[in-house]
C-alpha positions in Angstrom: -6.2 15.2 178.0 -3.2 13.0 179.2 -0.3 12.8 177.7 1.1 9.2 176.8 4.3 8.6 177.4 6.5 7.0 174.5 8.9 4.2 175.2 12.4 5.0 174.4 13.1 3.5 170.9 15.2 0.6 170.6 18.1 0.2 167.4 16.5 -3.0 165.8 19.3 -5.0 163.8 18.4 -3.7 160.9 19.6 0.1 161.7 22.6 -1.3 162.9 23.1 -3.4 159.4 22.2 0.2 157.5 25.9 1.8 159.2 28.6 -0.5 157.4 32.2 -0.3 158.3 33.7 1.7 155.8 35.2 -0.3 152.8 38.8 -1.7 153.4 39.9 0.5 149.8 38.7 3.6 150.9 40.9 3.5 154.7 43.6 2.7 152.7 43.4 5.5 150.8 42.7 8.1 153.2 45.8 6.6 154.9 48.1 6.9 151.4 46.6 10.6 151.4 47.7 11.5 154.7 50.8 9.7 154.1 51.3 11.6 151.2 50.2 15.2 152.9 53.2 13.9 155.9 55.7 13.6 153.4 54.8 16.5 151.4 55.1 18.9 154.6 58.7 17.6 155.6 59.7 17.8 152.1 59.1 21.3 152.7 60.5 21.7 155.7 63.5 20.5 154.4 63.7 22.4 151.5 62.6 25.3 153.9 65.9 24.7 156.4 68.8 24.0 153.5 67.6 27.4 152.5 67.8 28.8 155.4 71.1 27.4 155.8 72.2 28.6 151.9 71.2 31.8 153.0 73.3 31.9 155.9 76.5 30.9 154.1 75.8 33.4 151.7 76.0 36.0 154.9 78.7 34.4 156.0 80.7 34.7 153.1 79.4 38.1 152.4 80.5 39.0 155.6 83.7 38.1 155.4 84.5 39.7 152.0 82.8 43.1 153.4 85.4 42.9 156.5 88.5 41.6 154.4 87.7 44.6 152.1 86.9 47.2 155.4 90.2 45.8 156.7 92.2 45.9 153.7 91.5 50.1 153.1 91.6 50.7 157.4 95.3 49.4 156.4 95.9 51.5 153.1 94.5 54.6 154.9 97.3 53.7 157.5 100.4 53.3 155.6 99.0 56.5 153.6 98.8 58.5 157.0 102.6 57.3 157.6 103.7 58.4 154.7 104.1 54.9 152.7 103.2 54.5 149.4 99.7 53.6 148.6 99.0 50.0 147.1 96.7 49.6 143.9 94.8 46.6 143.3 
């Protein structure tokens, strides 16, 4: 038995009436959500870097006290090995 061939369908207006542009409302709030998703990352970004940068004062400053405090016995241990009177604080 032959087979018949089919013609290739065509999109009648009607199909193309069934797929409506999505509703003005609903874009806009897919935008405001992405928006809001935007601004919620940098926010923690932000928050991520002045911590980052809190931390590294902290360092700093802990850093310095450690050598101020390394420096200040290096120089008792020195006076003391000279024969000076040790200091007290």
């Amino acid at each position: 038995m032959p087979r018949q061939e089919k013609s290739p369908k065509k999109k009648s207006k009607k199909s193309e009436e069934e797929d409506p542009a999505m509703d003005p409302a609903a874009i806009n709030e897919l935008v405001k959500n992405a928006i809001d998703q935007a601004n919620a990352e940098a926010d923690a970004v932000r928050a991520e870097q002045k911590l980052e940068e809190r931390l590294k004062e902290a360092e700093d400053r802990l850093t310095k006290k450690l050598d101020d405090e390394v420096l200040e016995i290096i120089q008792r241990a020195f006076e003391e090995s000279r024969g000076a009177k040790p200091t007290t604080k």
